[in-house]
Structure formats: C-alpha cells, structure tokens
C-alpha positions as CSV (number, residue, x, y, z in Angstrom):
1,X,-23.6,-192.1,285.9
2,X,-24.0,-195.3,284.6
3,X,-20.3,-193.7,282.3
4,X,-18.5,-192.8,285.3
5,X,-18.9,-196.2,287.0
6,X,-17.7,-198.3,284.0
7,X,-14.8,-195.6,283.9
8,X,-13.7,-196.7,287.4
9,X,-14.3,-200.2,287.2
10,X,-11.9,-199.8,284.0
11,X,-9.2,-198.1,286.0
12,X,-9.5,-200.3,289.0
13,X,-8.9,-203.7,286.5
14,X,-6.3,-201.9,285.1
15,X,-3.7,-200.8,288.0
16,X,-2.8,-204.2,288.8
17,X,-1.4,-205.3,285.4
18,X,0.3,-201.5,284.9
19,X,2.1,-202.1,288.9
20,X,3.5,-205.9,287.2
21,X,4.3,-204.6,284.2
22,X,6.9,-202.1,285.7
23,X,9.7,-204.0,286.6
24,X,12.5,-202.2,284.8
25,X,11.2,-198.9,286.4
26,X,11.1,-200.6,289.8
27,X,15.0,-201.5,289.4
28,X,15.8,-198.0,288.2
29,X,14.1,-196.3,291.3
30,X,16.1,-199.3,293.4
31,X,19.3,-198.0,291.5
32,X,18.4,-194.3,292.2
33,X,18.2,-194.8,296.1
34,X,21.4,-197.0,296.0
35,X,23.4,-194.1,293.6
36,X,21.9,-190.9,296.5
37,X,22.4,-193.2,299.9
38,X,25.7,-195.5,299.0
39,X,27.7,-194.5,296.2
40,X,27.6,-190.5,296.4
41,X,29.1,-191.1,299.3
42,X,32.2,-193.0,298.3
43,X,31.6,-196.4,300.4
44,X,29.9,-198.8,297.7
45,X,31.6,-197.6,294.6
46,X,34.7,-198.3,292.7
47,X,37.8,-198.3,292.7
48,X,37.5,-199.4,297.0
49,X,34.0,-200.5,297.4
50,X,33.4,-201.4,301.1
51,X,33.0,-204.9,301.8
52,X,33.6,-205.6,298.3
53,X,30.1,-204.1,297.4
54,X,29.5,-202.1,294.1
55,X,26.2,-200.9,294.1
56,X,26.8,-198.5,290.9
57,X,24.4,-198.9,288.4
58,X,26.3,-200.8,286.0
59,X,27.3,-203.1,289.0
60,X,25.3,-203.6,292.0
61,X,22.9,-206.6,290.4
62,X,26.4,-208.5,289.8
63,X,27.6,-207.4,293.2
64,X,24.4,-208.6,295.6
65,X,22.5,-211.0,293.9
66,X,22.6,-214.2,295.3
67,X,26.0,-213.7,296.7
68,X,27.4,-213.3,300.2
69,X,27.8,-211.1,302.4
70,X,31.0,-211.0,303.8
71,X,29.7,-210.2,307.3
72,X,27.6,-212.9,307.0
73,X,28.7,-215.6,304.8
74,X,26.0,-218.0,306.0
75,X,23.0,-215.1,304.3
76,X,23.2,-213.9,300.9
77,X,23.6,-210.0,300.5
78,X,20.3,-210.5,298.0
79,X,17.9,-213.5,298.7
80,X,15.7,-213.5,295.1
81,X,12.6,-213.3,295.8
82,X,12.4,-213.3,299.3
83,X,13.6,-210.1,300.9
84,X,13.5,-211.2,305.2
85,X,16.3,-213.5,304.0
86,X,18.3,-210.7,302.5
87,X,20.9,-209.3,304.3
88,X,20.8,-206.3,302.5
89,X,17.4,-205.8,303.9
90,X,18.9,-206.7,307.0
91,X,21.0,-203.7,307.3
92,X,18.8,-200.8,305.9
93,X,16.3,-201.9,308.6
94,X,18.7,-202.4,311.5
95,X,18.0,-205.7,312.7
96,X,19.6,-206.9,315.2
97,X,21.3,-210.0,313.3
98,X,23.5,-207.6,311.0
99,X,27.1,-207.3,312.4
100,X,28.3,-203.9,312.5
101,X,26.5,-200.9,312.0
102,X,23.0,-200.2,309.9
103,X,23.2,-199.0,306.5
104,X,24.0,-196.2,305.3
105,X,26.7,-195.0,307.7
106,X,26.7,-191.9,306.3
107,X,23.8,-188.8,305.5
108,X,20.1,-190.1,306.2
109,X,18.7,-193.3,306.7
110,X,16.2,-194.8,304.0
111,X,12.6,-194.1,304.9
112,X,10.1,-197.0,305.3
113,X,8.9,-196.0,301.0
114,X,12.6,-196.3,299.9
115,X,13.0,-199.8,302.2
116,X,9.5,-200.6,300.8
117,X,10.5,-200.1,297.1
118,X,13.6,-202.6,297.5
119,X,11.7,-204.8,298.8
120,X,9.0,-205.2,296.1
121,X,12.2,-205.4,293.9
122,X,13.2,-208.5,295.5
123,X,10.1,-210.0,295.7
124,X,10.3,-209.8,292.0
125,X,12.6,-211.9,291.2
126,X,12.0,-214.9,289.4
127,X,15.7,-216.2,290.3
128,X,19.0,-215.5,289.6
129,X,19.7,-213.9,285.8
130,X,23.4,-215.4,285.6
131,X,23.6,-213.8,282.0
132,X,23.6,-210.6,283.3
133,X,25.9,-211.3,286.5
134,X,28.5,-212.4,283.5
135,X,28.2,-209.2,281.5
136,X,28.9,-206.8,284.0
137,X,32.1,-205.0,283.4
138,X,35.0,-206.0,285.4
139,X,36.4,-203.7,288.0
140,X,39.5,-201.8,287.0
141,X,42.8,-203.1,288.2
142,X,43.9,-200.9,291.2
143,X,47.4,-201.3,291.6
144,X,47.5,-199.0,294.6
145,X,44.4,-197.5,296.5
146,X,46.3,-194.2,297.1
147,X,47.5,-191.6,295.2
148,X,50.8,-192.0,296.3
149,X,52.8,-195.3,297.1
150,X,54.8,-193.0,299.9
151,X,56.0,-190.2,298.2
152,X,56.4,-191.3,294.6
153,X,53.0,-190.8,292.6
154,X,50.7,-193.7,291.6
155,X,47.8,-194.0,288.7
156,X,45.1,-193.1,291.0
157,X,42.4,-190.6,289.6
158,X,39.4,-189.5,290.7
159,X,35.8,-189.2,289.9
160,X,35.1,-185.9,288.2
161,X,33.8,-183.4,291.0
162,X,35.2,-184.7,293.8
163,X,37.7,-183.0,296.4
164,X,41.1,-184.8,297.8
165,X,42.6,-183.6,300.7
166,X,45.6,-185.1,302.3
167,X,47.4,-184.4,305.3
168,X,51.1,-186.0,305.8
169,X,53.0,-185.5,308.5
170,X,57.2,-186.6,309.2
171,X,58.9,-186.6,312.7
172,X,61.9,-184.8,312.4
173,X,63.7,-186.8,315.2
174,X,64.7,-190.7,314.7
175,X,63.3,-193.4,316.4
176,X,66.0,-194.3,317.7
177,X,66.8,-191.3,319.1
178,X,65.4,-193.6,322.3
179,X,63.4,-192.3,324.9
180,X,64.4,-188.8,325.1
181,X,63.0,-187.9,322.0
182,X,59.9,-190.3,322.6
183,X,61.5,-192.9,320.1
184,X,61.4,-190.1,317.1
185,X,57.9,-188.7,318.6
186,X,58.8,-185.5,320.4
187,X,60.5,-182.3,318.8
188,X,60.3,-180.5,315.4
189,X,57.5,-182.0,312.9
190,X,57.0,-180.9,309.2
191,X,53.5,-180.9,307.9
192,X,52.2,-180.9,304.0
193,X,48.4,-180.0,303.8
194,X,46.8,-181.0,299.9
195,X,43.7,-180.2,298.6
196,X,42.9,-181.5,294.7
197,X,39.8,-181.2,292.5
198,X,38.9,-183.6,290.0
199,X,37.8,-181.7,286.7
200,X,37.3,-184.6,284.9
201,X,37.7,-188.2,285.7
202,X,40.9,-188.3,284.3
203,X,42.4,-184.5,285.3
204,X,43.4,-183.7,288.8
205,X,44.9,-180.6,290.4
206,X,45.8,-179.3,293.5
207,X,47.4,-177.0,295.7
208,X,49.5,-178.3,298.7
209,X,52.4,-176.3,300.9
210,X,55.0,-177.7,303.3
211,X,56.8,-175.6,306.3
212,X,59.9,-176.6,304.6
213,X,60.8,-173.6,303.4
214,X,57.2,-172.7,302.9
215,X,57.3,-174.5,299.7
216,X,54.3,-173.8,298.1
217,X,53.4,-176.8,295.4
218,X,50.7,-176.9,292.2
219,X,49.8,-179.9,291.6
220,X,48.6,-181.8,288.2
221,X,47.7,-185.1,287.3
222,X,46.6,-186.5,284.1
223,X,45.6,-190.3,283.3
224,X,46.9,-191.6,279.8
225,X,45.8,-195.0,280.4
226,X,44.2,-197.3,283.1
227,X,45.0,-200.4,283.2
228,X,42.2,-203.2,281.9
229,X,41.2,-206.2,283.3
230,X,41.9,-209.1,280.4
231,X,43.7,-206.2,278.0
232,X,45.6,-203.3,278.4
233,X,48.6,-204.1,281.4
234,X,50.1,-201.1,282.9
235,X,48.4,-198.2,284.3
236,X,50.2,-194.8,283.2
237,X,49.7,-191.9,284.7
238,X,51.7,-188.2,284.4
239,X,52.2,-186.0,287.6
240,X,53.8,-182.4,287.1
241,X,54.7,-179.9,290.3
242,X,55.7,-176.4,290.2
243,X,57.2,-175.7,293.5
244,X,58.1,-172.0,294.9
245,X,60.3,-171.6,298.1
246,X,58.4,-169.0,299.4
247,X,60.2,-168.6,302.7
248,X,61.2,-164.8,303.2
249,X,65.3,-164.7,303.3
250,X,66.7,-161.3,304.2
251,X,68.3,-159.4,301.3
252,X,66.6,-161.6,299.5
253,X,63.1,-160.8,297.2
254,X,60.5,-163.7,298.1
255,X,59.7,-163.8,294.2
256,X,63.0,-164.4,292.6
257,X,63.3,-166.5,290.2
258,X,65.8,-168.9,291.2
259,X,63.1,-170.0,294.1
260,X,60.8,-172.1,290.8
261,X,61.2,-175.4,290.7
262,X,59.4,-178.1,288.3
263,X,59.8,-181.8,288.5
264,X,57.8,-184.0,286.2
265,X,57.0,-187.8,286.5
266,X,55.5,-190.6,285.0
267,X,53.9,-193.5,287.0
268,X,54.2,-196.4,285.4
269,X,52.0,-199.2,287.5
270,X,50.5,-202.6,287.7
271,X,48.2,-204.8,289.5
272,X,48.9,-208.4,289.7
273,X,45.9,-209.8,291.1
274,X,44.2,-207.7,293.8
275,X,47.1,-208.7,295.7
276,X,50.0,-206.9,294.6
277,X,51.4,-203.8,293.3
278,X,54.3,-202.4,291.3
279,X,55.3,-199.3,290.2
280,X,57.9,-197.9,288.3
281,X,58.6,-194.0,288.5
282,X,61.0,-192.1,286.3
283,X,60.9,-188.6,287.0
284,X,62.9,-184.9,286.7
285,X,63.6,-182.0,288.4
286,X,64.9,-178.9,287.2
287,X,66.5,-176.1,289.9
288,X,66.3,-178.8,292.4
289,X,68.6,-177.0,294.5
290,X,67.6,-173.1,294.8
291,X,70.9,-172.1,296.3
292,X,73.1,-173.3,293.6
293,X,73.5,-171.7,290.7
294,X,73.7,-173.7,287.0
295,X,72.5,-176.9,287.8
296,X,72.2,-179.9,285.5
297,X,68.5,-181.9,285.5
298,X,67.9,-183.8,288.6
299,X,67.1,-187.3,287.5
300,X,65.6,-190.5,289.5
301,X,63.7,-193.6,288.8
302,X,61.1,-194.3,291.6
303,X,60.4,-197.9,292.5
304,X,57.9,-198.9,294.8
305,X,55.1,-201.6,295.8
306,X,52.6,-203.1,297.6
307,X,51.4,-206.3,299.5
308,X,47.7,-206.7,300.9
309,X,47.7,-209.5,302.9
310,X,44.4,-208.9,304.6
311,X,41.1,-207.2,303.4
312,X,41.9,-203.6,303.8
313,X,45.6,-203.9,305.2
314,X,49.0,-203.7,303.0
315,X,51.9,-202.9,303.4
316,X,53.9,-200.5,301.3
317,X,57.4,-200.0,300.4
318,X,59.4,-197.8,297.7
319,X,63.1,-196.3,297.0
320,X,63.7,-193.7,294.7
321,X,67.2,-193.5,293.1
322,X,69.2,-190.6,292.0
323,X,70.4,-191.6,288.4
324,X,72.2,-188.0,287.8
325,X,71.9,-184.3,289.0
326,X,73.1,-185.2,292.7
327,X,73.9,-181.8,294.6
328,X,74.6,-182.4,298.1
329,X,72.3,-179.7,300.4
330,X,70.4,-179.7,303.2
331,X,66.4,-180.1,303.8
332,X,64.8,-178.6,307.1
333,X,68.5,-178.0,308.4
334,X,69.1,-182.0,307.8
335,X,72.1,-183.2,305.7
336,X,71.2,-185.0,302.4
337,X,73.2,-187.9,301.3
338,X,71.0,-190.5,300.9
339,X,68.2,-192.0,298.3
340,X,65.0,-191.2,299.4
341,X,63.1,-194.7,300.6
342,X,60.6,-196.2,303.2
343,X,58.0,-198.7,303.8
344,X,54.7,-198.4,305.9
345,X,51.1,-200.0,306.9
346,X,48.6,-199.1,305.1
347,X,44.8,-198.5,305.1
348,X,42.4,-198.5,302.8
349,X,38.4,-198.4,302.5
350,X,36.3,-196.8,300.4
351,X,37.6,-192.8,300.3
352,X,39.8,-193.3,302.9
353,X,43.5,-194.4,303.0
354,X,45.9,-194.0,306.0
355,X,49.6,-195.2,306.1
356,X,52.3,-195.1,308.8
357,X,55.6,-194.7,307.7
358,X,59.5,-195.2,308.1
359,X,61.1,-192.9,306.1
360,X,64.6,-191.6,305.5
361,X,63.6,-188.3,304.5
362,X,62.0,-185.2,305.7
363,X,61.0,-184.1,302.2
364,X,57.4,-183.8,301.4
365,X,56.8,-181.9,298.5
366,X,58.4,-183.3,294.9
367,X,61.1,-181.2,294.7
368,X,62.8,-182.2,298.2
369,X,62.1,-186.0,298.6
370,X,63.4,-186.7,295.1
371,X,66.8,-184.6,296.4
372,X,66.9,-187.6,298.9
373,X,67.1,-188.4,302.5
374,X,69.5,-187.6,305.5
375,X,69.5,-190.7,306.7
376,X,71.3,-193.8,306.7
377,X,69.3,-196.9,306.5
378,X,71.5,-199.4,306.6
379,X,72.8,-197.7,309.8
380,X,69.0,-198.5,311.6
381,X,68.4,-194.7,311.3
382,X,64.6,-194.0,310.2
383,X,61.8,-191.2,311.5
384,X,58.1,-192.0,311.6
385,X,55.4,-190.5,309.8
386,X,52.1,-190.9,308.5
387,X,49.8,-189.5,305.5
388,X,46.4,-189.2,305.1
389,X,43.9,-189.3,302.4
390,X,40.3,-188.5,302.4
391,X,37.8,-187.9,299.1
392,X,35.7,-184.9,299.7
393,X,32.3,-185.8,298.0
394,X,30.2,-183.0,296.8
C-alpha cells in the first residue's frame, strides 16, 4: 500500500513539470490544426494567402506574431502571452468585435480542445522571438495570381494534388453593338471548360474543350524556374497544347489528321514588387489553320501585364503579336485580321481569381487566340468576357 501511494504522489509531482516542458509539441499540435482548418483549404497559404496570412508551417509564427491584423490594425493578429487580446483568438471564437466572418470560413469550426490548445500556446510566450520572425523564408515572387494573364500563359503552378478548374466565357457580339444586342451581352457566346491536376508541384495537366469547333485541348505545364526573392529574377515557365478540331464536317472523317494542332510557349515573367507584373511570351503553332494545306510555323511573341492598385484588385492587360505564319481565316464564323489583345479587372484571393475582359478575339483555346482577333481596336470595336479560376482542394 504504503508502494502504491508513493507511486501516485510521484506521478502527481511529476505532470506539472512534463505539461511545461512541452512547448515545442504544443506549437506542433497549434501548427497541425492551422495546416487541417486554414491551409488545406487554400485561404491562409501561399502564393495568395488571405488577408496576407501564411499560416503554413514554415510561416505562420512570422505571419501572426505580434503583427496586425489587417481588419483590425488597432489588435495584433497574435498578442504574446495573452490570448483575449489576440485577434486570432478573436475569430475562431466568433466574438462579436471581429469584422467579417468567424474563422474558418470553410469545413468545420475548431472545437472548444483545438481553441483551448492555441490558447495555452499563446499564453506561452515569453515575448516576441524576432530571430525567428527574420529567418522565415520569403514568399515567392507572384508575378501574376492566375494561370493566365488573359489568354497568354503565366508561371503559375500549383501544389501537387490539387485540381484547377476554369471556366471562360466571350460574348460573341460587340459592345457597341448598342442596345439591341444588350451592349455585346445578348446573342451567340462561346464557352471553354478546364480542368487540371497537379502531379507534382511543378507539373500540371489538363483537359479543356471550346464549342469552337469543338476543339478539344490537352493541356501541359512544366516550371523550369520560379522566381526568388533576393536571387533568381524571372519566373520561366513552359506551356504545350495539343488541340483536335473535333467538329463533325460532312465528307469529312472526324479523326483526320490535318484536324492536330500543337502550339508550344514559354512564359517568361517577373514581379516587380507585389505591385506589378510583366510577362513576355514567345510561342508556336504548327497547322494553325486546319483548312489550309502546307503551312509554315505560326509564330508570336505574347506581351502582357499587370497593375494591383488595391489589395485583391488589378487590372490586367496583354497583346500578342503575329511575328510570321499569318493565314487569314475565320474563327466562330468571324473574320481574323487582327492581333489578338485585351485588358480586364481582376480578382484575386486565395484559390480564387476572376477577371472581366475586353477582348478582340473570340479564340479560347491556344491554337485560335494566337491566330488573332476579328476585331479592330483602334476602331472602339471590343466584346466582353470573363474567366474564371478556382483550385479544387482534395
């Protein structure tokens, strides 16, 4: 007897030094929650965290510690040491201070343990370790938060695992087609439905069609280099199609040859700042007109950039040059004699990115929007459109 009581006693003198001496493990179960309620789901991790939070593991010490929230700028996203001034806290709880909606917005709310657990990991802190704040590795240069600036490709990836779908959409009639045609918004539309998979965090490919011609596109993307913060400058990224007209012609077999396209380019971008974007595009097609027989290499030299001028907002803007290869055809029963360009408002938050566009061209897929557009700028004539981008977490 007199054994099992010291035993106890033991134990029970014990369990408070082992729950202090745990610190490290409390941060990793802090990370865990963080990693399986915020960044699974795409709104606190890189390249677009939401409200400029990163709460990756590498990151989200460096992102909330004793810094502010940009809701509220007046209480720090992570209070050290004392949790009810914590505006993180704020938000998992729901109290009624936080502006906006309770965290997460997405999947289940944390339960009174997980709330509990980040708690006792604030209470922890000592103060602020401004050592470790400085090591954490700079974000990656995003030169453009979408995978295209309008058409032309940009360096995006994507995290291995994860699904892209995008959904663009071009008004065949002009705006200034005036009221009649709802200022380009009634008549005949043309719709391009994507959907990618990320094999590895540098490999994406995809599968997209257009009712143009039912042109049925394979998609691939692979990064050759991302641009560094402090080191290497441009991001450089390749994109390759292979496009089949699939639409049935009579006399003519749906499978002929002469209906495979390929076009190949490579993105060439940069970030200047978190500001601005540039790209440069040189690309190829070959067959880029299936109707003509012997045709040289379609080459062009994309250009394209970008502005934010306020959190998520930009605007976006490219032209896309026909250097040799021109063959004068038509696209959706339109008339192309022009060099495919347009600029738009853009969108972007965490997976998310939606742009409305004026455009020139019809063309959607890679083989028929570097062929050109039908019309004339510089004449006021432009259509409206839109794309739109979602990542598909699994």
């Amino acid at each position: 007897m007199a054994a099992l009581l010291f035993a106890f006693l033991l134990v029970m003198a014990l369990a408070p030094t082992r729950a202090l001496a745990q610190p490290a493990d409390l941060e990793a179960r802090v990370s865990e929650i963080f990693a399986r309620s915020c960044t699974a789901v795409g709104c606190h991790s890189a390249p677009i965290p939401q409200m400029n939070m990163n709460l990756e593991p590498a990151q989200f010490y460096a992102s909330i510690v004793d810094e502010a929230s940009m809701e509220r700028p007046d209480v720090k996203r992570v209070a050290p040491g004392n949790p009810s001034a914590s505006y993180l806290v704020h938000k998992i709880k729901g109290d009624p201070s936080i502006i906006g909606l309770p965290m997460p917005m997405t999947g289940d709310r944390l339960t009174p343990d997980e709330i509990g657990l980040i708690e006792q990991w604030i209470i922890g802190m000592a103060g602020v370790d401004e050592a470790r704040k400085a090591e954490a590795p700079k974000a990656t240069p995003l030169a453009f938060p979408s995978w295209k600036v309008i058409n032309i490709p940009t360096d995006r990836t994507l995290a291995k695992g994860n699904f892209l779908f995008l959904i663009a959409h071009r008004f065949n009639p002009r705006i200034n087609d005036g009221y009649d045609a709802l200022f380009g918004l009634d008549g005949s539309g043309i719709i391009y439905l994507h959907l990618g998979y990320s094999f590895t965090d540098k490999l994406l490919l995809g599968i997209a069609r257009s009712n143009v011609g039912d042109n049925v596109e394979i998609y691939g993307r692979y990064q050759i280099k991302a641009q560094e913060a402090g080191g290497w400058p441009v991001g450089i990224n390749l994109t390759t199609t292979g496009n089949w007209v699939s639409e049935s012609r009579p006399g003519e077999d749906r499978f002929r040859p002469e209906a495979l396209k390929f076009t190949g380019q490579l993105a060439l971008t940069h970030a200047i700042g978190d500001r601005f974007g540039i790209a440069v595009v040189p690309g190829i097609t070959t067959n880029p007109v299936e109707l003509v027989e012997d045709e040289d290499l379609l080459v062009t030299v994309g250009l394209g950039g970008r502005w934010r001028f306020h959190n998520r907002m930009a605007v976006v803007a490219e032209w896309t040059p026909i250097v040799s290869g021109y063959t004068r055809t038509l696209t959706f029963g339109n008339d192309i004699r022009f060099d495919t360009a347009g600029a738009g408002f853009e969108i972007a938050t965490a997976g998310h990115v939606f742009q409305i566009i004026l455009t020139n061209t019809v063309g959607l897929t890679a083989d028929q929007y570097l062929r050109g557009g039908d019309l004339d700028l510089l004449n006021g004539d432009v259509r409206l459109g839109f794309n739109i981008y979602r990542v598909l977490n699994r």
